[in-house]
Structure formats: C-alpha cells, structure tokens
N, C-alpha and C positions, 0 to 999 in steps of 0.2 A: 540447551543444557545437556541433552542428551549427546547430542555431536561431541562434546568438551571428552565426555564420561568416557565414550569410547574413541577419542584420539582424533577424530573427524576435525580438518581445519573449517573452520566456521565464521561468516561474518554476518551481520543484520545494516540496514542502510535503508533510511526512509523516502521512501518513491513515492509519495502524493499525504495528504490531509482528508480525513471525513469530511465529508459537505453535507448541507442542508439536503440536496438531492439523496445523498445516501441516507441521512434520516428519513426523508419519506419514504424510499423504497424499502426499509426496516420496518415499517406503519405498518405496508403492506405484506411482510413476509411470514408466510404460512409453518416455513418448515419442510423438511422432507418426509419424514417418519412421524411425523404429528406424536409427537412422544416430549415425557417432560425437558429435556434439554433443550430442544428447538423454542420453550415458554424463557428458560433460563437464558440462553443465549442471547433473545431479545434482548430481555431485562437486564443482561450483563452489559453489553453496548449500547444501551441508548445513552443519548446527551452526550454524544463524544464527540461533537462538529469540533474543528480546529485540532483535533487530535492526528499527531501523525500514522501513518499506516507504513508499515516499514516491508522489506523481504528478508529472509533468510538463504544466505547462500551456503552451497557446502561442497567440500569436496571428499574426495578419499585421502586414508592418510598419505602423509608426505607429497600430497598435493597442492602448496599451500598457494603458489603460483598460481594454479589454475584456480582457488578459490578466489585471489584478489585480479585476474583477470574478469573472471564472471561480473565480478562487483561494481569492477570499474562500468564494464557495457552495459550493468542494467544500471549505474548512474547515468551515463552519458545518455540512452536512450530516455530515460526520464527527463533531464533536463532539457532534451531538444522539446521531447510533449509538452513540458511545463512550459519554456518557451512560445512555442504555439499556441498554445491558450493565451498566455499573457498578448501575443502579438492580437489575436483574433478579437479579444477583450480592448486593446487600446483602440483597434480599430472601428467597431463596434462603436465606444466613446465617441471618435473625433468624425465617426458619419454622425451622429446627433446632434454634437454641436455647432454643424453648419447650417 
C-alpha cells in the first residue's frame, strides 16, 4: 500500500503455501528481542497451514517493466521448485509401491 501511495509500481504473487513443517518451527520460535510483538506475531499466524504465502515486488517509478519482469522470474523459479518437490514426492510414492 505504501508503494501505490508514493507512485512505486508494485506487484504481490504467491510462491509457496504454510505447511505443517512451518507450524512446528512456529511451536518453537522464540523471537529476536523477546519483547511483546515476537508473543503477538506467534499468535497472529498460527493455524494458517494451507495459507498462501505470497512476495511483493517493486520497482521505482516508471519502472513498470522491470516490476513485471521481476515477477515473471520469481514465478518461474518458483514453479520449477514447486515442480521439483511435486516430481521428488511422486517419486518417493511409486518406490513404495513396488
């Protein structure tokens, strides 16, 4: 929002989901400055498995170009990872069920 305010081209684009994993490493997370934010922030995200987790790109103004080139690369690097997981997962499967 603040990008919009001051003219900044801006876009947001979701690169992965919370997992179960990322809940428990939440279980255990301490905080930096053991101050009440780090008690809030917990409590703000927990129970969000299946939630997307997005990026924010941005550029300078009148770079609106380079904003949706950015966006495009961290899609496409995402989808080959996601790719990879999904291939390592089927794989993973079809050694078990021989």
């Amino acid at each position: 929002m603040l990008y919009n305010l001051v003219d900044f081209p801006a876009g947001v684009l979701p690169v992965s989901v919370v997992t179960r994993e990322d809940e428990d490493a939440l279980k255990r997370y301490e905080g930096h400055h053991k101050d009440p934010w780090d008690k809030l922030l917990k409590k703000a995200v927990a129970g969000g498995v299946g939630l997307p987790v997005a990026v924010q790109c941005v550029a300078l103004p009148w770079q609106e170009e380079l904003c949706l080139r950015l966006m495009k690369e961290v899609e496409n690097v995402t989808r080959m990872e996601r790719q990879a997981i999904e291939n390592m997962s089927a794989d993973d499967v079809s050694a078990t069920s021989r």
